[in-house]
Backbone bond lengths (Angstrom), bond angles and torsions (degrees), N, CA, C in turn:
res aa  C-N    CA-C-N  psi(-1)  N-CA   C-N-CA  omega(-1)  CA-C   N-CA-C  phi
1 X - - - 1.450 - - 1.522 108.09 -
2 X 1.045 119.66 157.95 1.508 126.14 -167.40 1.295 101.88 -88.27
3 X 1.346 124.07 161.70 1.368 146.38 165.47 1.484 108.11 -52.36
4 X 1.356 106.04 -63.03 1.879 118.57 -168.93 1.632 81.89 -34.13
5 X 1.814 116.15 -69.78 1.483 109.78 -112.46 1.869 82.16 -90.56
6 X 0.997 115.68 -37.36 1.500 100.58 155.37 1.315 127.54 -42.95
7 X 1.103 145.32 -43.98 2.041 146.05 168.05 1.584 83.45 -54.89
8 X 1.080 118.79 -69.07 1.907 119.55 -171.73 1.529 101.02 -41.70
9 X 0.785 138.48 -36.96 1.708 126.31 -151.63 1.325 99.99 -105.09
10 X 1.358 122.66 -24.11 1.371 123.98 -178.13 1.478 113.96 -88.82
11 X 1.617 107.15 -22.10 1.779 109.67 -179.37 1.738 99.07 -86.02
12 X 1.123 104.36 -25.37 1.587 112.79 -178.16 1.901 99.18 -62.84
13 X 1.599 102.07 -57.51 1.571 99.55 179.99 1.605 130.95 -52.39
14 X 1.668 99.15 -33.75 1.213 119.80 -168.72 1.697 97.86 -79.48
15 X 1.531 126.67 -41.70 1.250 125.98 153.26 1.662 132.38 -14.52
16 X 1.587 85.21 -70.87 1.504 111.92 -162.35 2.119 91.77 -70.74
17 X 1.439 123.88 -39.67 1.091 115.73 -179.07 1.383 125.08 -74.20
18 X 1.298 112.95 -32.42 1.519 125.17 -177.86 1.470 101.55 -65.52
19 X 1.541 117.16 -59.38 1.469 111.06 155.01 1.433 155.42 -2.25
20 X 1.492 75.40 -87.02 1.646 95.77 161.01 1.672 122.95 -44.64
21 X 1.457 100.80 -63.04 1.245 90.60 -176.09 1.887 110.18 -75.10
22 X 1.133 139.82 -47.73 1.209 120.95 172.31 1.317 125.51 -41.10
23 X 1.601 123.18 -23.67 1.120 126.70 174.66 1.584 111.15 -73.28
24 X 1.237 118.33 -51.84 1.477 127.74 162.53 1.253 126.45 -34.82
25 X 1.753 108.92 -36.62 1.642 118.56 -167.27 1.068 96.50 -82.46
26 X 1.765 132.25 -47.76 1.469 139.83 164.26 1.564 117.58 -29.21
27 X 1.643 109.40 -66.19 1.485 101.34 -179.42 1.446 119.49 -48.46
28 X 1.648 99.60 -46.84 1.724 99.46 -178.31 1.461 106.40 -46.75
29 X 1.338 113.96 -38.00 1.902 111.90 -151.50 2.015 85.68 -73.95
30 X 1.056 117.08 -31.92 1.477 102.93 -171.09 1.865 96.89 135.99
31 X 1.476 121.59 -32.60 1.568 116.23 -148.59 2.106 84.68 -96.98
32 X 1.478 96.67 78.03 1.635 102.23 159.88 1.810 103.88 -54.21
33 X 0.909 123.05 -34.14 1.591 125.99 -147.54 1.678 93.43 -83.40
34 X 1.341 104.26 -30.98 2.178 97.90 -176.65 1.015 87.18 -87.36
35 X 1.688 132.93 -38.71 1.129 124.80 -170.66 1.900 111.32 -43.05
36 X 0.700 87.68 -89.86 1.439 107.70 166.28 1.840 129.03 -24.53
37 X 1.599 91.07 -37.94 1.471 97.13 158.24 1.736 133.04 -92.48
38 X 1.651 93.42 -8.15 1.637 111.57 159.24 1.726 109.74 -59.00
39 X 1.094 93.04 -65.41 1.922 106.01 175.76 1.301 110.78 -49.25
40 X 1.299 131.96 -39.04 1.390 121.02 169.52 1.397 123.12 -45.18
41 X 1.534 87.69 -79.53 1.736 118.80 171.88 1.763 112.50 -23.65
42 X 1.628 100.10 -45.13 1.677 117.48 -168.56 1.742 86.72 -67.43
43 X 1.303 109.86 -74.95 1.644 99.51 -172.80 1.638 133.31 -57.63
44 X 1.332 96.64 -11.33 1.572 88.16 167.39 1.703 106.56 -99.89
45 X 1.020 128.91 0.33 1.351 132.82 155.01 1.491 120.62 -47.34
46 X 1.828 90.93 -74.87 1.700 108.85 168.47 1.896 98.17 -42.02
47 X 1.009 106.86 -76.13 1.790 98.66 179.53 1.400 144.52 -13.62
48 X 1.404 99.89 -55.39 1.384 130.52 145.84 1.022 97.41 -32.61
49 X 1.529 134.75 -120.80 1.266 173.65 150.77 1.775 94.58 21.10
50 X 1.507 132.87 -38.06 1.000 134.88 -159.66 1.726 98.64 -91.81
51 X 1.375 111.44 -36.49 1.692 116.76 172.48 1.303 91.11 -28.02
52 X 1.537 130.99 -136.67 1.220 136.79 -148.28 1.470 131.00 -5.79
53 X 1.447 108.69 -52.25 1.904 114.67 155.50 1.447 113.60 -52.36
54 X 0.981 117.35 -63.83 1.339 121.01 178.83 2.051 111.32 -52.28
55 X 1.039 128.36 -12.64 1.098 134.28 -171.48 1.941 90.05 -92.55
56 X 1.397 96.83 -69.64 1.773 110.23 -165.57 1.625 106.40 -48.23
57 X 1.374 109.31 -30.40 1.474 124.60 172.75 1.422 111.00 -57.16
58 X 1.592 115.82 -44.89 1.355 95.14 -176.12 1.356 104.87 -108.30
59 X 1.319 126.32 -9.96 1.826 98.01 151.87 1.161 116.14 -46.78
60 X 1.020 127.24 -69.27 1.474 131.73 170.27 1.452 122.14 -9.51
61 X 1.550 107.86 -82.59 1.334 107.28 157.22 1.751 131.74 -26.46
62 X 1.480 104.23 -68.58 1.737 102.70 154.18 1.135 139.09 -11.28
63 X 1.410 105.86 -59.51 1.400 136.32 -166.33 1.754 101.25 -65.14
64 X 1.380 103.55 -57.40 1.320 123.66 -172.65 2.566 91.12 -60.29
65 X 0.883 93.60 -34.93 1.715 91.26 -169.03 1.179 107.59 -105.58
66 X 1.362 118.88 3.63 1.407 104.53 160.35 1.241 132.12 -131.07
């Protein structure tokens, strides 16, 4: 597996964890509403971050159909 998509999968993990728990610390504190806008923010991050795979994926695919 490549280097790139390894740094990608690990900023994606490190994403999804940093997240999580700030989102968690929020509900406890009472502010569901940042909470909630943490989790957004987190998945359009991952999104971001997922472009380039998602690109090499469908050359790929192509390749294979054409």
């Amino acid at each position: 597996v490549d280097d790139m998509y390894m740094g990608t999968l690990f900023k994606m993990l490190g994403i999804t964890y940093v997240s999580e728990l700030v989102s968690a610390i929020c509900k406890d504190a009472g502010y569901q509403s940042v909470a909630l806008q943490i989790e957004i923010f987190a998945r359009l991050g991952i999104m971001v971050l997922c472009i380039p795979i998602l690109m090499t994926l469908l050359e790929v695919v192509r390749g294979f159909l054409g």
